[in-house]
C-alpha positions, -999 to 999 in steps of 0.1 A, spaced: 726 -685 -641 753 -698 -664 761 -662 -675 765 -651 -640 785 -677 -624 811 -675 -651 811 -640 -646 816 -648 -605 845 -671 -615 863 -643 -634 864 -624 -604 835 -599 -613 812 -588 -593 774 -580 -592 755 -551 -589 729 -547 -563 700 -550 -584 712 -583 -599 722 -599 -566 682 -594 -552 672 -606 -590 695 -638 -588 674 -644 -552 641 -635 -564 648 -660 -593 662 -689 -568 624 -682 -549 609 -687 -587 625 -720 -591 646 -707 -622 674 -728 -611 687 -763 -605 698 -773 -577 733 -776 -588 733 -743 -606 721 -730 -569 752 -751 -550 775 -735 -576 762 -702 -568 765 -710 -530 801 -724 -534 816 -692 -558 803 -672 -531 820 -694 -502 855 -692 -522 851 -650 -526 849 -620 -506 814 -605 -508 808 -570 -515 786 -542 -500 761 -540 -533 759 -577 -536 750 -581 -494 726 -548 -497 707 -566 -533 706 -601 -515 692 -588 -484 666 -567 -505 654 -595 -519 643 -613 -486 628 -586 -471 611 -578 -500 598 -618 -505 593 -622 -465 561 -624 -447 561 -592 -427 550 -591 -390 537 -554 -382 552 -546 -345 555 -515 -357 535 -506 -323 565 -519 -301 599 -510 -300 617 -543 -298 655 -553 -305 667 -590 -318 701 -604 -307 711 -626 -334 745 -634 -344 755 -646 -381 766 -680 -366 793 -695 -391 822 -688 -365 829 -722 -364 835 -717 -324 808 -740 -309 797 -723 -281 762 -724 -262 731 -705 -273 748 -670 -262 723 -649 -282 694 -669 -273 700 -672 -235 709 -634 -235 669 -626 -257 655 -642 -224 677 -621 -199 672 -589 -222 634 -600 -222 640 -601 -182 649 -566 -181 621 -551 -197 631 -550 -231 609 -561 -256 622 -590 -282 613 -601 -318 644 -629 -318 646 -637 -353 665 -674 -359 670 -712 -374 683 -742 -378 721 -747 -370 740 -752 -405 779 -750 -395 769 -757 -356 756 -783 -338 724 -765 -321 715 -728 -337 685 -712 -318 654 -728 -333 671 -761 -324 675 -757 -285 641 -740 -282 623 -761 -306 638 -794 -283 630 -769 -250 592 -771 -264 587 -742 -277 566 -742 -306 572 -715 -338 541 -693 -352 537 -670 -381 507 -662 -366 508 -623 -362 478 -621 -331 499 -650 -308 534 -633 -319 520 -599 -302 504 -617 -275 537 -635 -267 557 -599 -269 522 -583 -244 528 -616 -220 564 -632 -226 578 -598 -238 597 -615 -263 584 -639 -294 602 -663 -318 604 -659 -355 614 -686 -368 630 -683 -400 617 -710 -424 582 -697 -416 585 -659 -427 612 -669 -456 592 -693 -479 610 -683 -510 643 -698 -494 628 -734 -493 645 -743 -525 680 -732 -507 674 -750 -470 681 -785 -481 711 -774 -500 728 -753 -473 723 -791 -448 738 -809 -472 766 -785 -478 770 -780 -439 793 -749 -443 787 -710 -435 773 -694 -465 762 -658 -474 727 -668 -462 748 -665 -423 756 -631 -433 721 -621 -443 703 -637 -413 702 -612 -388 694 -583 -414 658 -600 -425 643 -597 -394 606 -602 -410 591 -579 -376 615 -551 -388 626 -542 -352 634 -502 -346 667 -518 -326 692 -545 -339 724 -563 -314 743 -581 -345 772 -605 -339 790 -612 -371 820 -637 -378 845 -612 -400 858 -585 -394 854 -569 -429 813 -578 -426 815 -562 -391 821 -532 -411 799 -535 -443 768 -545 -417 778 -511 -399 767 -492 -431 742 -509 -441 725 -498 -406 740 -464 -406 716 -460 -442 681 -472 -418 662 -456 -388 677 -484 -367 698 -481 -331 721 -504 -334 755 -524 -322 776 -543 -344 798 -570 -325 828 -583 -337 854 -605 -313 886 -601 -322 895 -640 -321 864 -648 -344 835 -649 -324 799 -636 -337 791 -621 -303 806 -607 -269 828 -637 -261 848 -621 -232 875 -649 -245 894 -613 -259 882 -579 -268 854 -566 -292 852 -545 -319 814 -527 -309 803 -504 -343 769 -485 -326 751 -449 -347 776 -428 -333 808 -442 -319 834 -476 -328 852 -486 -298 872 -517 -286 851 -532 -255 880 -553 -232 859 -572 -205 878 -555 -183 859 -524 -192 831 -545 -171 852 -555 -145 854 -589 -156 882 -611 -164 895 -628 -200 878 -660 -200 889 -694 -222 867 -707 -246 865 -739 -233 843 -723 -209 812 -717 -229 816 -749 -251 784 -758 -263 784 -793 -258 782 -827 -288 742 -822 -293 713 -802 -294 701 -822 -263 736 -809 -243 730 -773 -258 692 -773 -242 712 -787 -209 734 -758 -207 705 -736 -215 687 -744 -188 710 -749 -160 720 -711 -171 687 -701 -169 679 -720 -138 708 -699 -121 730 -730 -125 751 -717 -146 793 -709 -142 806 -674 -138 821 -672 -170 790 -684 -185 764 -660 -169 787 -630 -177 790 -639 -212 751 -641 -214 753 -611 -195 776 -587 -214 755 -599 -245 725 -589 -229 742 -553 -218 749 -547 -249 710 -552 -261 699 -534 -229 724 -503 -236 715 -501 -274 672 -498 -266 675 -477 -230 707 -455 -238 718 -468 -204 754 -472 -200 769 -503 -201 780 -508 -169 747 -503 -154 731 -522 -185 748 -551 -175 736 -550 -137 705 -547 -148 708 -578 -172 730 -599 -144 698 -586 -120 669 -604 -148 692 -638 -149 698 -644 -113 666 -629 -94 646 -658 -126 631 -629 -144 644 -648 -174 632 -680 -168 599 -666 -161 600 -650 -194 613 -682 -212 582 -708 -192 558 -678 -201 567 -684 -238 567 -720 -237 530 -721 -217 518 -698 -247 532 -720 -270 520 -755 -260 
């Protein structure tokens, strides 16, 4: 490690084979702990590079505990997190309404590091319980239509990093890798990332696999659609700017999907969304989220994707889906 992180500090980089060896070694306990926080910090205080974000995210796929779906053609919404921004469980909330619609989910997540509440936080205090169990995670997608994959649980070889990315409390590359280490391997990906830049090296990454895909990028920092300004969207075949008045809906202010102080005001705001309950600006946010997920697994068009999705949150096709999960998971 010593040879590499003095190579990171004089600006080198690595190649894509050792960035999944320096990960596979981390799983091996080859490290210390504070050669691992060093590795974490160089990483935090540098760009990352497209061979170094392909090797690291070879490496957990290849040390994950692998679901076969293969049977179902699912998508996961799951956003990097790390944009600092605070807002409610947009990605979650929108895997119920996306479940409402029809579509199948494998909704890959954790912990919170940089935010109060990440996804396992508000469903794990919602009472949903997390499975690696592969019969209940298909009986959940045959009955629920969507299952939880908790991350922890399908990422053993990370253990040795978990306690060090609390303690450090910031966004690390681990937020970048997240969404790409879907243990289920879904054949359709919705992807919210924080930077621009990774917007762009996550759109190749995808262009190389089978996957359909939509890479979403707001352009005031958000990892999802934020409809607080417009969007860069990176799908198979096309890159566009999505304004939300390409959906007939207004700019909204961010102070209008605050998440709230704590995971116990996060699983509020869930709920009152998902209960109907929830403000204009927050339901189309969940909404155009959902769209998005819709449009990338049906080849609908957005427009009517997000009909469709505004249809499954207010006629409780969501909730349904979300107390069908927790009744299978108590």
């Amino acid at each position: 490690m010593k040879n590499i992180l003095n190579r990171l500090i004089n600006h080198e980089q690595l190649s894509k084979e050792e960035a999944r060896q320096v990960l596979v070694n981390i799983s091996e306990d080859r490290y210390n702990t504070n050669e691992i926080t060093a590795f974490l910090t160089v990483f935090m205080m540098r760009s990352i590079t497209l061979d170094e974000l392909e090797g690291f995210r070879d490496a957990l796929l290849d040390l994950c505990l692998k679901i076969d779906v293969s049977d179902y053609n699912t998508i996961d919404l799951c956003g990097t997190g790390g944009d600092g921004k605070n807002t409610f469980n947009i990605s979650t909330l929108a895997s119920f309404v996306t479940a409402g619609a029809g579509v199948l989910v494998t909704k890959h997540g954790n912990y919170g590091v940089s935010s109060v509440s990440g996804s396992s936080n508000v469903m794990e205090q919602l009472g949903i319980k997390f499975s690696n169990d592969p019969g209940f995670l298909k009986k959940c997608l045959d009955e629920a239509g969507i299952c939880v994959l908790h991350a922890p649980l399908f990422h053993p070889a990370m253990k040795n990093v978990a306690p060090i990315r609390r303690a450090l409390g910031v966004k690390t590359f681990f937020n970048m890798l997240g969404p790409m280490v879907n243990p289920a391997f879904p054949k359709n990906q919705l992807v919210g990332v924080f930077d621009l830049e990774l917007a762009r090296m996550y759109g190749y990454l995808y262009q190389k696999s089978q996957r359909n895909y939509a890479v979403l990028h707001a352009m005031d920092g958000y990892d999802e659609i934020s409809l607080t300004s417009p969007v860069k969207v990176i799908r198979n075949a096309s890159e566009i700017i999505l304004d939300p008045s390409h959906l007939d809906l207004n700019t909204i202010d961010p102070s209008e999907i605050y998440g709230g102080k704590t995971v116990a005001e996060s699983a509020e705001i869930f709920m009152q969304i998902l209960n109907g309950n929830g403000t204009k600006a927050q339901n189309d946010v969940v909404c155009a989220n959902a769209a998005m997920a819709i449009s990338v697994v049906n080849k609908t068009a957005l427009n009517e994707a997000f009909n469709l999705a505004k249809e499954a949150l207010l006629n409780g096709n969501a909730l349904k889906k979300f107390n069908k999960l927790r009744g299978l998971s108590q």
